[in-house]
C-alpha positions as CSV (number, residue, x, y, z in Angstrom):
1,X,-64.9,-37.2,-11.1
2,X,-63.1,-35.0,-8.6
3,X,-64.8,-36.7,-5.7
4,X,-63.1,-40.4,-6.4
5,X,-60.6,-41.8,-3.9
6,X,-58.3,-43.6,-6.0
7,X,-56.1,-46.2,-3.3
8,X,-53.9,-49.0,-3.6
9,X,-53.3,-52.1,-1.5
10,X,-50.1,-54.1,-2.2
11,X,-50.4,-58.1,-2.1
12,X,-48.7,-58.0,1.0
13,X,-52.2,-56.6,2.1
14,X,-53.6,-60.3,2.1
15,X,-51.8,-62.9,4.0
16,X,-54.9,-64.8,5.0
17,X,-57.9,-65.1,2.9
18,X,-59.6,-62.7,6.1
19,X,-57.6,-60.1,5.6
20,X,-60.1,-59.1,2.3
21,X,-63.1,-58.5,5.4
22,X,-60.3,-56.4,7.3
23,X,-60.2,-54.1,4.5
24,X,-63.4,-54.1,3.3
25,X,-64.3,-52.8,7.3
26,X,-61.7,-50.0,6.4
27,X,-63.1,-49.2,3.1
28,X,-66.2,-49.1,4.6
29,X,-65.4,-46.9,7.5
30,X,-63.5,-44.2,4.9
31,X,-67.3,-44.6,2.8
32,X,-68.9,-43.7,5.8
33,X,-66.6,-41.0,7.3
34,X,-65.8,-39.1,3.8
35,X,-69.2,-40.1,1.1
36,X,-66.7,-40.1,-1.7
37,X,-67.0,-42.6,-4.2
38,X,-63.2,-45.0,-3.8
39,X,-61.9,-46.7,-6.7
40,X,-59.9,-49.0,-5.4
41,X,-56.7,-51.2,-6.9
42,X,-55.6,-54.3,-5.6
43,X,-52.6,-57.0,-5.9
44,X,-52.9,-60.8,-6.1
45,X,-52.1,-62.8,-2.4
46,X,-48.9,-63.1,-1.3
47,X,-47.3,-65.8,-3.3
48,X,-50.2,-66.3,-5.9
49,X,-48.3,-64.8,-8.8
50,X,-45.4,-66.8,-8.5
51,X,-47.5,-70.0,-8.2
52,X,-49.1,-69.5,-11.4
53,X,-45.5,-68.3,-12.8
54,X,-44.4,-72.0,-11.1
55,X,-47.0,-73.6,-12.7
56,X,-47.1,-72.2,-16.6
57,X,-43.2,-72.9,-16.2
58,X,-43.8,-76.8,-15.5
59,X,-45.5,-77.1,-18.9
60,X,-43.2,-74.9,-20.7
61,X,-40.3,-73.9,-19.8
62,X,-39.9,-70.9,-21.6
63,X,-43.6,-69.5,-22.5
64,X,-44.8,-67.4,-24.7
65,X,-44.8,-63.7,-23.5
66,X,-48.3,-63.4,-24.6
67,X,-49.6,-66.7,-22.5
68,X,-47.4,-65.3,-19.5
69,X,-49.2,-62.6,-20.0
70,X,-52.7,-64.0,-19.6
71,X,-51.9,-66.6,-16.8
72,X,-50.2,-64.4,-14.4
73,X,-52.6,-61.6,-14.0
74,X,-55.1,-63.9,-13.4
75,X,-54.0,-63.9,-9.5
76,X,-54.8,-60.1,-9.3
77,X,-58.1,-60.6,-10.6
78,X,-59.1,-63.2,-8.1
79,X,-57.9,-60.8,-5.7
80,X,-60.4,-57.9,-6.6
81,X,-63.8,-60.2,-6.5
82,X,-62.5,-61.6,-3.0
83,X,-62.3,-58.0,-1.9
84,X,-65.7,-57.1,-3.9
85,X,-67.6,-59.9,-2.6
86,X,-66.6,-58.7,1.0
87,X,-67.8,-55.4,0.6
88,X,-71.2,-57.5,-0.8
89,X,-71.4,-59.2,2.3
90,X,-71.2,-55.7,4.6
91,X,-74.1,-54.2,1.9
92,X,-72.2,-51.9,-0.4
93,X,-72.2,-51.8,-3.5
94,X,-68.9,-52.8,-5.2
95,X,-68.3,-54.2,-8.6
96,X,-64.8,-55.1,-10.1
97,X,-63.6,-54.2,-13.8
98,X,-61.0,-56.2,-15.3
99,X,-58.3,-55.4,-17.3
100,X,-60.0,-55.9,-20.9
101,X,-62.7,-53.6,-19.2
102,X,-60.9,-50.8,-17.5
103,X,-60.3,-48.7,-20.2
104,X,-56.3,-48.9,-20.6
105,X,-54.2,-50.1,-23.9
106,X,-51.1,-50.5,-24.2
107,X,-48.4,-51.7,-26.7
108,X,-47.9,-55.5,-27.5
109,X,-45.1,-56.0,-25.4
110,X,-47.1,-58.6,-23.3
111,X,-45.1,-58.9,-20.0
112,X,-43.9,-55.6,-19.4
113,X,-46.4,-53.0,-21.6
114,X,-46.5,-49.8,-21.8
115,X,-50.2,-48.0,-21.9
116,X,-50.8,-45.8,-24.6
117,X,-54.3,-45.0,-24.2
118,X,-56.4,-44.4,-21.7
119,X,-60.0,-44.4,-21.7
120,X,-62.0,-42.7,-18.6
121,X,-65.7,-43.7,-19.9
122,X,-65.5,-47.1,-18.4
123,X,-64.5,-45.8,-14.8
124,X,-66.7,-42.6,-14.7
125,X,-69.8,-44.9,-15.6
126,X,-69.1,-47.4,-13.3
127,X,-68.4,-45.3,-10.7
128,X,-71.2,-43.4,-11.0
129,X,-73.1,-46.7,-10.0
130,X,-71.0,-47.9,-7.4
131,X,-69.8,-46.8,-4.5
132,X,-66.4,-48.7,-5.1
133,X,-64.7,-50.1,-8.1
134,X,-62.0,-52.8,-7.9
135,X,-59.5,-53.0,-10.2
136,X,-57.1,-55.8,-10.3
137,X,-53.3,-54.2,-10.8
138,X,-51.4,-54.9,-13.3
139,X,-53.8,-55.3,-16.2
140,X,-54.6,-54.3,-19.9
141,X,-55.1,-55.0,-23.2
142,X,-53.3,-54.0,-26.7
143,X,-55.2,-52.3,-29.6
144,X,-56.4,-55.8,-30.5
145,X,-57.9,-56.4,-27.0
146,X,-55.3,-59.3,-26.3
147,X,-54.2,-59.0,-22.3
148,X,-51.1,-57.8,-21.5
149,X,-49.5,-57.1,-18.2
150,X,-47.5,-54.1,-17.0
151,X,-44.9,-55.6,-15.5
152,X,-44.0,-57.3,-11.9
153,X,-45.3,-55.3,-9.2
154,X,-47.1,-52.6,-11.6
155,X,-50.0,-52.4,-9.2
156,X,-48.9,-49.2,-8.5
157,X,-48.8,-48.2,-12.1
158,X,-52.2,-49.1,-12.7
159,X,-53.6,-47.0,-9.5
160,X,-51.9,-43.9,-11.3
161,X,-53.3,-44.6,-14.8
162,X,-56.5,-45.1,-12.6
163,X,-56.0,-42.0,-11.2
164,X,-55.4,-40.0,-14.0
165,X,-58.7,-41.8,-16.3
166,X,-60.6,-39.8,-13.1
167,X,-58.9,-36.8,-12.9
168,X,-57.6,-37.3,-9.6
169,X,-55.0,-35.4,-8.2
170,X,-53.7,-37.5,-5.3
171,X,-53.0,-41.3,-5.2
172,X,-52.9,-43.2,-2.2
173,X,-50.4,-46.2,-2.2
174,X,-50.8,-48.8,1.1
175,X,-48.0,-51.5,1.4
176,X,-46.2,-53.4,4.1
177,X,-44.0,-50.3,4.6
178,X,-45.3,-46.9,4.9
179,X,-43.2,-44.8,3.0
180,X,-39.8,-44.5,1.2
181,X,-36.7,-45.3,3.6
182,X,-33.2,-44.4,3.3
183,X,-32.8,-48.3,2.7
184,X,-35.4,-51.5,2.9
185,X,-36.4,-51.4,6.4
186,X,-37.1,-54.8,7.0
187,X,-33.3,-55.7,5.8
188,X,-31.2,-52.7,7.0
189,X,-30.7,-51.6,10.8
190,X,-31.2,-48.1,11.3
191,X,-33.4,-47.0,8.0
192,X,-35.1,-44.0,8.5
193,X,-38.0,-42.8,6.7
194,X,-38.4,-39.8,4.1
195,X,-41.4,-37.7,4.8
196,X,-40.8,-35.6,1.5
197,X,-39.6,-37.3,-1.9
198,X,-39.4,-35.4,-5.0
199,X,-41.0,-37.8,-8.2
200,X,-37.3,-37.6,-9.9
201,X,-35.8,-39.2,-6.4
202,X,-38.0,-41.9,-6.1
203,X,-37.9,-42.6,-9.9
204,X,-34.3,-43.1,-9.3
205,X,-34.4,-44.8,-6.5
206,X,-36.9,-47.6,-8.0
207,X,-34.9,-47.3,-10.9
208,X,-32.2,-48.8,-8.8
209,X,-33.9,-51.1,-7.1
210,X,-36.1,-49.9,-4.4
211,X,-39.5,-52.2,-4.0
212,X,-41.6,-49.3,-2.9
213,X,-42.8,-48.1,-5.6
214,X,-43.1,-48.8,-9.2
215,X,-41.0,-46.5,-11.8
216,X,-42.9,-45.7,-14.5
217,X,-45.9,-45.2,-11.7
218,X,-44.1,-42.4,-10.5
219,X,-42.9,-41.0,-13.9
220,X,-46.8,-41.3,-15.4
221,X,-47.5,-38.9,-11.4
222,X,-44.9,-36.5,-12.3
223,X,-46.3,-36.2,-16.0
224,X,-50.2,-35.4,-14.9
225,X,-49.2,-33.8,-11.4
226,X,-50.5,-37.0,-9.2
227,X,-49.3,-36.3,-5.9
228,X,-48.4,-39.9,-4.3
229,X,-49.2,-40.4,-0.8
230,X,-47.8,-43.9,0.7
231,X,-49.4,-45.4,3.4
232,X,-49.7,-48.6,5.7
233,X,-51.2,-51.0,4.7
234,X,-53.3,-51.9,7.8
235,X,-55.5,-49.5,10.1
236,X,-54.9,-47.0,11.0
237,X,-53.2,-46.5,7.5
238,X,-50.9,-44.3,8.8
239,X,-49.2,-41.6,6.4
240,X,-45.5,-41.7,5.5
241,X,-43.6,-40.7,2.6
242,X,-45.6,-38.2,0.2
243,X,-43.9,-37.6,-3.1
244,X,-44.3,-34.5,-5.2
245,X,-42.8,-32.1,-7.5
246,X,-41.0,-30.8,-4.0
247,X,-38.5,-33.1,-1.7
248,X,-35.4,-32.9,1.0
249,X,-32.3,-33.7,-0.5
250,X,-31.5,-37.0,0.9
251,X,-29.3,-39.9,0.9
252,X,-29.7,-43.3,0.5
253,X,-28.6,-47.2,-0.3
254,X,-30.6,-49.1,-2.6
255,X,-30.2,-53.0,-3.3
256,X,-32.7,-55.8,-4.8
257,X,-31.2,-59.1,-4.2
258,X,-32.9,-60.1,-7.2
259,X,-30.9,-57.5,-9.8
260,X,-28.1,-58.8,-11.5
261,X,-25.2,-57.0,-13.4
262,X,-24.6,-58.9,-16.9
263,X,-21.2,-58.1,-18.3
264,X,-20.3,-58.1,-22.1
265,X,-17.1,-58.1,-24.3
266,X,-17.8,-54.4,-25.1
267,X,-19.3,-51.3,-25.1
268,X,-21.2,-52.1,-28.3
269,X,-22.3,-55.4,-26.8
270,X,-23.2,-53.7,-23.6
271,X,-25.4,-50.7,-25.2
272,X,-27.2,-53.2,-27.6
273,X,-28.3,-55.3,-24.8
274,X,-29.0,-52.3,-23.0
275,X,-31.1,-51.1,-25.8
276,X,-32.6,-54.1,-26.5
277,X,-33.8,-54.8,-22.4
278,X,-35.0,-51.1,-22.4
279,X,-37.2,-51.4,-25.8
280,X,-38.7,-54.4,-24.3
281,X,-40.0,-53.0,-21.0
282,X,-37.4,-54.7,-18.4
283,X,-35.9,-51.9,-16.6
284,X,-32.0,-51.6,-16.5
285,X,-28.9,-49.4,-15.8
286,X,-26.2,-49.1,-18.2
287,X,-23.4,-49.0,-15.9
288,X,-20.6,-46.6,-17.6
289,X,-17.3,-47.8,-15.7
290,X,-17.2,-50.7,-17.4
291,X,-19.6,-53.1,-20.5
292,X,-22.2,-53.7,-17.9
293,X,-25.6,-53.8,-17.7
294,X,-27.5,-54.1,-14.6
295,X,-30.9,-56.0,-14.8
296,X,-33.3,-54.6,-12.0
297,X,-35.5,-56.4,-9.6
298,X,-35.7,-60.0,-10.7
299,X,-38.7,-62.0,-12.5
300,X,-36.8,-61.9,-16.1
301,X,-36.2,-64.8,-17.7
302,X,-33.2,-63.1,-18.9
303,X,-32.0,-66.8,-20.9
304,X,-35.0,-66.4,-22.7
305,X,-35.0,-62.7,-23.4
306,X,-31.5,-63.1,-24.8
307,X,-32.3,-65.9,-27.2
308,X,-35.3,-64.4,-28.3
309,X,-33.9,-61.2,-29.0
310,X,-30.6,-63.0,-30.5
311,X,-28.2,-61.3,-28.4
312,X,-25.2,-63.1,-27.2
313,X,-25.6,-63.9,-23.5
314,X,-24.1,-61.2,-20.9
315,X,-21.6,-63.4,-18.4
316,X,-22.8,-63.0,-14.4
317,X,-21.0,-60.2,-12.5
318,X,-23.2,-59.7,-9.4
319,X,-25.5,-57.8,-7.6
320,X,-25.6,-53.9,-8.0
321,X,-26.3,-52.0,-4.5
322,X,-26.6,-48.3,-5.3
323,X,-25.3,-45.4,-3.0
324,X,-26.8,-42.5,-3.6
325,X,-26.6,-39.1,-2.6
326,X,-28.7,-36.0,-4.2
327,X,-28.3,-36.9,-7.9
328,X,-25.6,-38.6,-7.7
329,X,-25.0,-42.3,-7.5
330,X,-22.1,-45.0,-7.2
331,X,-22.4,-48.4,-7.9
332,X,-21.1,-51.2,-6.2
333,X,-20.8,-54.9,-7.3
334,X,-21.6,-57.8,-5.0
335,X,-21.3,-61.4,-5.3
336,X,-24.3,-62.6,-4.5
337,X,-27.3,-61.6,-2.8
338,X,-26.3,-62.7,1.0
339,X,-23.1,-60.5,0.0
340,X,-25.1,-57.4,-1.3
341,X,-27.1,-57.4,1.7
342,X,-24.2,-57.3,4.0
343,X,-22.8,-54.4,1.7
344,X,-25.9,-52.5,1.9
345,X,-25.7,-52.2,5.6
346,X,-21.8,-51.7,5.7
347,X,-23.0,-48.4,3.1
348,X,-25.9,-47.3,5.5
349,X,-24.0,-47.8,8.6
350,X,-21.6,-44.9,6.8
351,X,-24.0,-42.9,5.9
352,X,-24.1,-39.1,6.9
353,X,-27.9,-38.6,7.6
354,X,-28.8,-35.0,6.5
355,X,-31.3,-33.3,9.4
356,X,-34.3,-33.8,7.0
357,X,-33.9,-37.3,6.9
358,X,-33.6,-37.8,11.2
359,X,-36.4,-40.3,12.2
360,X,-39.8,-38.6,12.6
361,X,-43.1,-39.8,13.9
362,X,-45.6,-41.3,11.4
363,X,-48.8,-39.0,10.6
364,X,-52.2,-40.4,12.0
365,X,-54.4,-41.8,8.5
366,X,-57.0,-39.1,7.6
């Protein structure tokens, strides 16, 4: 189904409950200006995720992976039927398919799963009855149809797995920032934005840390030649960072307060619980100066994790912040997160912009 739209709205999308009839007008408008069918992935609300998370923990302290699992993608659901039942209200037809409908499996590793199957009967037929398809991000189920979830901010992954179940060859991506920057623009002065990002760049950037953009989202692109085209997230969706097989060499700084370096006794220690983080889905660097492992992005309950998977605990060392330049990247420790931040900037103030990565102005949506 060549003639599919396959987009993505971020939760930052939905601040107010209004903001669903804001982009149901866009949605609408794009129906009307291009008669392609739009399949159409969406995050919880601001916040909504972590309330649940808030919540589950308050009975348990340290669920189960599979009841997690459950519970927390239930946010992005109620996100898709409030944007379905505004595009009710403005006449167009609009149904949502949940995750134990959408065609994707994965493995059993309920909080950060991996799909292994992908199924494009369910989409094809229900798109071939509606004019847009929600699907709420994030969600799946394993061969015995138990839900699993792909992972903290896996929207993205599931617009590409979308994407691919259709045969699309371009995936649009709308979030609160247009495009991929040579550091997070709303924490760094002076961060410009890429216009051209090759899929092993921003792997390695999200890798790293970088919130734009979900890794394994933009590995599953580079496998099945997805071209990735970020946008705002608000009309007029302007164009910013399109990623491909081609991209300017660039520099950059990349931090999540959230990550956290665990060190170890030793360099067997360090590669187990390397090994052991990697096999379960959580993404982390292996950090080769010294027995370090750096945890990336947050929402791990890495206590758990650890006692679960018997390994002896890895002592705090800080936060990464990653300078990198081409294919190359240093790693530098901070204390905290207040003190990574103030690194970050110290590294972009000294950085040596290349011409390709000057500020340009933002293309016009189309």
């Amino acid at each position: 189904m060549s003639d599919v739209a396959i987009l993505k709205f971020g939760g930052s999308t939905f601040r107010t409950h209004a903001a669903y009839d804001v982009l149901a007008a866009g949605l609408e408008e794009r129906l009307d200006r291009e008669g392609r069918r739009l399949a159409v992935v969406v995050s919880a609300m601001q916040g909504e995720t972590e309330q649940l998370r808030g919540r589950l923990h308050e009975v348990n302290e340290h669920p189960e992976d599979a009841t997690s699992a459950g519970m927390l993608a239930t946010a992005d659901l109620v996100s898709a039927h409030l944007l379905a039942t505004a595009l009710h209200r403005r006449g167009r037809t609009a149904t949502v398919l949940a995750g134990h409908q959408v065609g994707l499996v994965t493995n059993s590793s309920f909080l950060w799963a991996r799909v292994i199957e992908t199924d494009p009967g369910p989409l094809s037929r229900t798109l071939a009855e509606h004019e847009v398809v929600v699907v709420p991000g994030g969600q799946a189920v394993d061969a015995q149809g138990r839900p699993t979830w792909l992972g903290k901010n896996s929207s993205d992954l599931s617009a590409i797995a979308v994407a691919r179940a259709v045969g699309g060859t371009a995936c649009e991506i709308h979030s609160d920032v247009d495009g991929i920057y040579t550091s997070d623009p709303h924490l760094v002065r002076g961060a410009h934005l890429l216009p051209r990002v090759s899929y092993n760049m921003a792997a390695l950037m999200s890798l790293y840390g970088a919130k734009v953009l979900h890794r394994r989202a933009v590995q599953l692109a580079l496998r099945h030649g997805i071209e990735i085209v970020l946008r705002y997230n608000r009309a007029p969706f302007s164009r910013g960072t399109t990623i491909s097989r081609e991209g300017d060499q660039m520099a950059a700084i990349v931090f999540n307060q959230r990550s956290v370096v665990l060190g170890y006794d030793s360099d067997d220690a360090a590669d187990c619980a390397h090994g052991v983080f990697h096999a379960a889905g959580i993404d982390t660097v292996r950090l080769t100066e010294k027995p370090w492992v750096a945890v990336v992005g947050g929402y791990v309950d890495l206590e758990a994790v650890q006692r679960r998977q018997n390994l002896t605990p890895g002592a705090y060392v800080g936060v990464p912040v990653a300078e990198i330049r081409g294919s190359k990247v240093t790693t530098h420790i901070a204390e905290s997160g207040e003190d990574a931040l103030h690194l970050a900037q110290r590294l972009h103030d000294a950085l040596d912009m290349p011409a390709a990565q000057a500020p340009r102005p933002h293309l016009a949506g189309v």
